[in-house]
PDB file of N, CA, C and O in Angstrom:
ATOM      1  N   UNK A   1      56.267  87.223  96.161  1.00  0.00           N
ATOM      2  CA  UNK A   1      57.064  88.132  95.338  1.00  0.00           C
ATOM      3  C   UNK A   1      58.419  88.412  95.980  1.00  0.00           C
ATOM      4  O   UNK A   1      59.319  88.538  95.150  1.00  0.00           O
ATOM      5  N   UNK A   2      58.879  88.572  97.596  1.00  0.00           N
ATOM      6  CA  UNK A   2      59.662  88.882  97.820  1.00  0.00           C
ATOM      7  C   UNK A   2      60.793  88.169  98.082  1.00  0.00           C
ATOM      8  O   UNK A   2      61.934  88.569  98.311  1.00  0.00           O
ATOM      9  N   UNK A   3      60.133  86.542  97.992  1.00  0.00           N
ATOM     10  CA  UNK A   3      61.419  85.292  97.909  1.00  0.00           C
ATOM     11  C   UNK A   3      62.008  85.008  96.439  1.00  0.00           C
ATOM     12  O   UNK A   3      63.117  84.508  96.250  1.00  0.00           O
ATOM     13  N   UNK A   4      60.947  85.465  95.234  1.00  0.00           N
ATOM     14  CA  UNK A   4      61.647  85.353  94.487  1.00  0.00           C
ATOM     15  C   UNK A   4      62.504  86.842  94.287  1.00  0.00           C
ATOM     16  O   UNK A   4      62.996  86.658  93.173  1.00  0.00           O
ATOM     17  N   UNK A   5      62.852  87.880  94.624  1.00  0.00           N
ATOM     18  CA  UNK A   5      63.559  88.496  94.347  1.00  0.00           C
ATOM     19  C   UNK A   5      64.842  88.293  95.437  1.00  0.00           C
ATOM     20  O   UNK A   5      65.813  89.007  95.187  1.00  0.00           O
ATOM     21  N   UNK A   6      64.946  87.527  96.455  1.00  0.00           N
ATOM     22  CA  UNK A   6      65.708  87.244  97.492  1.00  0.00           C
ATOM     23  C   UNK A   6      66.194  85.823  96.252  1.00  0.00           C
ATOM     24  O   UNK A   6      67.245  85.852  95.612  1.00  0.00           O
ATOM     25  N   UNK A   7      65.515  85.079  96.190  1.00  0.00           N
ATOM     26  CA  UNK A   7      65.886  84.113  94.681  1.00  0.00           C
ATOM     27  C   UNK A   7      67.363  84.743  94.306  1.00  0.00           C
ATOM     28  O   UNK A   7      68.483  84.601  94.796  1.00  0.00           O
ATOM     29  N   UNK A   8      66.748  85.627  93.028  1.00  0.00           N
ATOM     30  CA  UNK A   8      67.438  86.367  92.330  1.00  0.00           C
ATOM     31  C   UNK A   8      68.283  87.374  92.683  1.00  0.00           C
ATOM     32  O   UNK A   8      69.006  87.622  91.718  1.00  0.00           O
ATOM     33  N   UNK A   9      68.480  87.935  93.434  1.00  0.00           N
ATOM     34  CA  UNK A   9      69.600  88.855  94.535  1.00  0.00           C
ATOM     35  C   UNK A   9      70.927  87.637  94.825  1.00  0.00           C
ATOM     36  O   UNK A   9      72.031  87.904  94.349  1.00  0.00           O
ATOM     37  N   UNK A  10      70.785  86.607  95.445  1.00  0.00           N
ATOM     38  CA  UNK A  10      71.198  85.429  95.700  1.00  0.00           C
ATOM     39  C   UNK A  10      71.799  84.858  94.334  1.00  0.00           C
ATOM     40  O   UNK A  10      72.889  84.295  94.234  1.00  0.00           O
ATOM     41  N   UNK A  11      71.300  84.994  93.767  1.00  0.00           N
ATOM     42  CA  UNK A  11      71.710  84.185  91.945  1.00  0.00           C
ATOM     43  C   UNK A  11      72.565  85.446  91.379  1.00  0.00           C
ATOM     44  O   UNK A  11      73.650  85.223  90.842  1.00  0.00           O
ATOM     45  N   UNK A  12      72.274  86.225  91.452  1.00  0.00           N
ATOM     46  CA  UNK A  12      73.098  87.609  91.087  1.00  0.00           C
ATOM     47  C   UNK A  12      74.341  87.552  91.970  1.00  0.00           C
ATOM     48  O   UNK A  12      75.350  87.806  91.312  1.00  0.00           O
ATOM     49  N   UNK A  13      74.645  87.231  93.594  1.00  0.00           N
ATOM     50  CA  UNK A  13      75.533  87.295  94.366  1.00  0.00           C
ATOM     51  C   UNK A  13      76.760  86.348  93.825  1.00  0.00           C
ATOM     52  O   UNK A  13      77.968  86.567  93.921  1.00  0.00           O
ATOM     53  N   UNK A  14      75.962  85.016  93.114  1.00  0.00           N
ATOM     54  CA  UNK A  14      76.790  83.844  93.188  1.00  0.00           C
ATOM     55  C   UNK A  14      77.598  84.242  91.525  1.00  0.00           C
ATOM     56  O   UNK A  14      78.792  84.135  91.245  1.00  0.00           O
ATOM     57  N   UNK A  15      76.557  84.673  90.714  1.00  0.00           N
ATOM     58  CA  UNK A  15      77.540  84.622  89.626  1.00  0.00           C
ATOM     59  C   UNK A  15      78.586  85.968  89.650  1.00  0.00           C
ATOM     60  O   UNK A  15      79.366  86.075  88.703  1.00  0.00           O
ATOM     61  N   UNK A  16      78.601  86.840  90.566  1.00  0.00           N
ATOM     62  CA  UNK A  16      79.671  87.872  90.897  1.00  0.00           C
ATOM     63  C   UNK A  16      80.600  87.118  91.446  1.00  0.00           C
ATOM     64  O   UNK A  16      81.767  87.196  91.062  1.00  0.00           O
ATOM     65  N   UNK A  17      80.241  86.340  92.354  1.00  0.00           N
ATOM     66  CA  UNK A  17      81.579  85.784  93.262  1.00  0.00           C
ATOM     67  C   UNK A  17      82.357  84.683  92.062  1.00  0.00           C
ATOM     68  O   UNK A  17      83.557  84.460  91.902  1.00  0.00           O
ATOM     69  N   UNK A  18      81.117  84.104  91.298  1.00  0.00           N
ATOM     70  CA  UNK A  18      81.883  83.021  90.152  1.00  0.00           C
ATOM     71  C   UNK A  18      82.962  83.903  89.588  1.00  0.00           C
ATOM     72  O   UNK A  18      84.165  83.708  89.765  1.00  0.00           O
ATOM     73  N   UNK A  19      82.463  84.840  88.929  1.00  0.00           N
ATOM     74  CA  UNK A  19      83.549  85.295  88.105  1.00  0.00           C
ATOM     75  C   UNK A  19      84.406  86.415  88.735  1.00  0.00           C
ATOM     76  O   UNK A  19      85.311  86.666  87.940  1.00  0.00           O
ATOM     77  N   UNK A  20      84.498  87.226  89.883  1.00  0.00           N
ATOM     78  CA  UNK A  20      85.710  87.164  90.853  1.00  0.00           C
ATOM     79  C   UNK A  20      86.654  85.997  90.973  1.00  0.00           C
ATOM     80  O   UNK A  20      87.786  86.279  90.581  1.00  0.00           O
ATOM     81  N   UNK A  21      86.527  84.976  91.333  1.00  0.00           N
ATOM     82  CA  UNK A  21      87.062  83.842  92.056  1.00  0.00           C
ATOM     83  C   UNK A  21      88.059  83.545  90.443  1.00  0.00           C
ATOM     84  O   UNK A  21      89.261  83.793  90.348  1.00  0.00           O
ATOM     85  N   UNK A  22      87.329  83.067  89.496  1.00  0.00           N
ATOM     86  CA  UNK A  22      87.838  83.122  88.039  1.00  0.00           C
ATOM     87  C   UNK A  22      89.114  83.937  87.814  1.00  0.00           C
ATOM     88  O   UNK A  22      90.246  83.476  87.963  1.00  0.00           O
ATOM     89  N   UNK A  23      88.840  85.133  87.459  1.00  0.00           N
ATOM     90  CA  UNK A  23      89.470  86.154  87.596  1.00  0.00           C
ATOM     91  C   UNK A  23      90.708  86.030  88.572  1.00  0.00           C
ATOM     92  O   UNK A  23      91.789  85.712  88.077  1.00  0.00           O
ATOM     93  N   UNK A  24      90.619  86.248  89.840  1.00  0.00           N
ATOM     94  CA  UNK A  24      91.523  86.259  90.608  1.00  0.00           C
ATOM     95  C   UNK A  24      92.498  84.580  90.320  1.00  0.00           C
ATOM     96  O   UNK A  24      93.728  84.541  90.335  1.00  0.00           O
ATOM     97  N   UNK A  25      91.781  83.588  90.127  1.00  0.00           N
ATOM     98  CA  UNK A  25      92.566  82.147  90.156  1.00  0.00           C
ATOM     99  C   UNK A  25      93.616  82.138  88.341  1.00  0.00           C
ATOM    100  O   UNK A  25      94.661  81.547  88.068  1.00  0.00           O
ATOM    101  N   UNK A  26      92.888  82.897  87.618  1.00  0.00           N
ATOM    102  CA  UNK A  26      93.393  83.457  86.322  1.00  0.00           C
ATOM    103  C   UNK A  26      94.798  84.350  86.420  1.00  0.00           C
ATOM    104  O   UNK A  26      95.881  83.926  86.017  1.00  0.00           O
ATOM    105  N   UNK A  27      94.622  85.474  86.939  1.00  0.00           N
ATOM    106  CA  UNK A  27      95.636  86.398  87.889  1.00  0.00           C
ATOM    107  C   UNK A  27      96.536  85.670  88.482  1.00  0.00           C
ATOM    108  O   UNK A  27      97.698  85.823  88.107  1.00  0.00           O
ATOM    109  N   UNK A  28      96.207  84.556  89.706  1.00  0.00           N
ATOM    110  CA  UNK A  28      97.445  83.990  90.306  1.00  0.00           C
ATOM    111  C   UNK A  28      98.089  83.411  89.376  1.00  0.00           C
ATOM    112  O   UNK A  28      99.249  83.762  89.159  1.00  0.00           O
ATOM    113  N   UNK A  29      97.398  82.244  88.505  1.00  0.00           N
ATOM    114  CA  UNK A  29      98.555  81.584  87.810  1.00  0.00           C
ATOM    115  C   UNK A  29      99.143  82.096  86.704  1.00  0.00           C
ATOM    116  O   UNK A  29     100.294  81.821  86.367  1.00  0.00           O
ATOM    117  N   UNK A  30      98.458  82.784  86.155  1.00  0.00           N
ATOM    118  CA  UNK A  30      99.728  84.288  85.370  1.00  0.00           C
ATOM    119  C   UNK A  30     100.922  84.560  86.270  1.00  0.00           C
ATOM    120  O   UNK A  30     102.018  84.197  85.844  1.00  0.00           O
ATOM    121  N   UNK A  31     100.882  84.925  87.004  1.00  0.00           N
ATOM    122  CA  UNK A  31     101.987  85.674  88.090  1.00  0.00           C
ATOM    123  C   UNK A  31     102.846  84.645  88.356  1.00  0.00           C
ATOM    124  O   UNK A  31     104.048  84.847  88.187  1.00  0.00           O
ATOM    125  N   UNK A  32     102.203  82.861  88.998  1.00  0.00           N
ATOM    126  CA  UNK A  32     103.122  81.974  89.019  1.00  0.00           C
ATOM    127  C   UNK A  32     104.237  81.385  87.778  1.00  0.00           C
ATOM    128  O   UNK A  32     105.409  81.024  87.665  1.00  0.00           O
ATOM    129  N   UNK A  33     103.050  81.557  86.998  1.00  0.00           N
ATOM    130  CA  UNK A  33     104.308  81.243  85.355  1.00  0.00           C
ATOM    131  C   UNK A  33     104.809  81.913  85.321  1.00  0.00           C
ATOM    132  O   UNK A  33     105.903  81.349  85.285  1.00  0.00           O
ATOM    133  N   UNK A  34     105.189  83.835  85.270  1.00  0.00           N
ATOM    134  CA  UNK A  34     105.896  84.557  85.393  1.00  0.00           C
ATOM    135  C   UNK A  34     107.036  84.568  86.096  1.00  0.00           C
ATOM    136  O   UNK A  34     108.135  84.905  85.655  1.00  0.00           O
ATOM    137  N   UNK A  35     106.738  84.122  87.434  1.00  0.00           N
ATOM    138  CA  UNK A  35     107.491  83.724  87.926  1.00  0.00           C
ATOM    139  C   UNK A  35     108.439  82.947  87.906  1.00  0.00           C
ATOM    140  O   UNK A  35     109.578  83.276  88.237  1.00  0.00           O
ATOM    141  N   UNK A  36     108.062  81.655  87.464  1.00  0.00           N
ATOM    142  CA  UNK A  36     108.482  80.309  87.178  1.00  0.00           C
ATOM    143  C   UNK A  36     109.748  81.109  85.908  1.00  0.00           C
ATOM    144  O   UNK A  36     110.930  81.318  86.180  1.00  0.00           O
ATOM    145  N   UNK A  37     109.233  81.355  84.877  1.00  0.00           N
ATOM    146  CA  UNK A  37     110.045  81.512  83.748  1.00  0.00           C
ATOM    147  C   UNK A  37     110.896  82.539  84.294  1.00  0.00           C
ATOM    148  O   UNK A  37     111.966  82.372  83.709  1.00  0.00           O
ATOM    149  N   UNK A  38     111.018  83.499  85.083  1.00  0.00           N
ATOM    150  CA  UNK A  38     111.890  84.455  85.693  1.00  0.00           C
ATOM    151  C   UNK A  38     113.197  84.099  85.961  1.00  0.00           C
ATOM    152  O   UNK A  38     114.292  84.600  85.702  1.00  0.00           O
ATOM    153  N   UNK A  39     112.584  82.512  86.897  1.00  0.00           N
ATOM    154  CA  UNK A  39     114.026  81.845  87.590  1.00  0.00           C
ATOM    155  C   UNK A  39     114.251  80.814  86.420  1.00  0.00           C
ATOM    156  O   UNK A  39     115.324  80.214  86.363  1.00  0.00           O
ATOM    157  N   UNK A  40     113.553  80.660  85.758  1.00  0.00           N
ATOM    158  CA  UNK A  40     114.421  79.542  84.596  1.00  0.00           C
ATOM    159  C   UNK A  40     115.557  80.677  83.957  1.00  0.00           C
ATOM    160  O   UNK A  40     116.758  80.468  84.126  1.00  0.00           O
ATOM    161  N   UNK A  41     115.155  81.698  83.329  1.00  0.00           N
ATOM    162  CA  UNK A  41     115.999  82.737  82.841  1.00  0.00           C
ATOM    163  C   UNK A  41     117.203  83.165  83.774  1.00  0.00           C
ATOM    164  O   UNK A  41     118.385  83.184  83.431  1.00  0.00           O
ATOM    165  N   UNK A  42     116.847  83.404  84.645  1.00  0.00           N
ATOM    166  CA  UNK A  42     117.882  84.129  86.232  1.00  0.00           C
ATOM    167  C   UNK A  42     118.820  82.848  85.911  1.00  0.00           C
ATOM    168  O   UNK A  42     119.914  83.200  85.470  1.00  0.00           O
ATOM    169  N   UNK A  43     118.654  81.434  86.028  1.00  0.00           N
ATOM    170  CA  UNK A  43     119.291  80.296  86.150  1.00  0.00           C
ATOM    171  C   UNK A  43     120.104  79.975  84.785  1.00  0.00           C
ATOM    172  O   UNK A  43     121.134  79.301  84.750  1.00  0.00           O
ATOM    173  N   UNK A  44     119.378  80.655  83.510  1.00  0.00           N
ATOM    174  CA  UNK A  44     120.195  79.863  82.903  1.00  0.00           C
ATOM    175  C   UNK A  44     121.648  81.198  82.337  1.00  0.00           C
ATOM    176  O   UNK A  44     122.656  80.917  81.689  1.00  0.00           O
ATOM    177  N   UNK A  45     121.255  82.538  82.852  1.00  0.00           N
ATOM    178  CA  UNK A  45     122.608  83.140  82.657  1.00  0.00           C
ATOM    179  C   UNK A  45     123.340  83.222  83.485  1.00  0.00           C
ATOM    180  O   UNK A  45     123.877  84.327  83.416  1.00  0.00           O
ATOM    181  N   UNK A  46     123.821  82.472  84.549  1.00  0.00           N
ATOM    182  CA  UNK A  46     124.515  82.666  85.295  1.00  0.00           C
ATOM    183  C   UNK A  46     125.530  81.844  84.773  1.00  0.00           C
ATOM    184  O   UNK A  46     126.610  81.751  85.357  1.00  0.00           O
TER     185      UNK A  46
END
C-alpha cells in the first residue's frame, strides 16, 4: 500500500513540475516577442 501511494505522490510531483515548466517556457517566449517587436518599433521611428 505504501509504494503505491509513493507511486502516486511521485506522479502528482511530475505533472506539477510539467505544467510549471509549461507555464514558465510560455511566459519566457511572450516576453521575448515583446521584446523583439519593442526594438522593431524603437527602430523603425527613428
Amino acid at each position: 500500500m505504501k509504494k503505491m501511494n509513493i507511486i502516486l505522490i511521485g506522479f502528482f510531483l511530475l505533472e506539477t513540475l510539467e505544467n510549471l515548466y509549461t507555464t514558465y517556457v510560455e511566459c519566457s517566449l511572450k516576453q521575448i516577442f515583446l521584446d523583439k517587436t519593442q526594438k522593431i518599433f524603437k527602430a523603425n521611428r527613428k
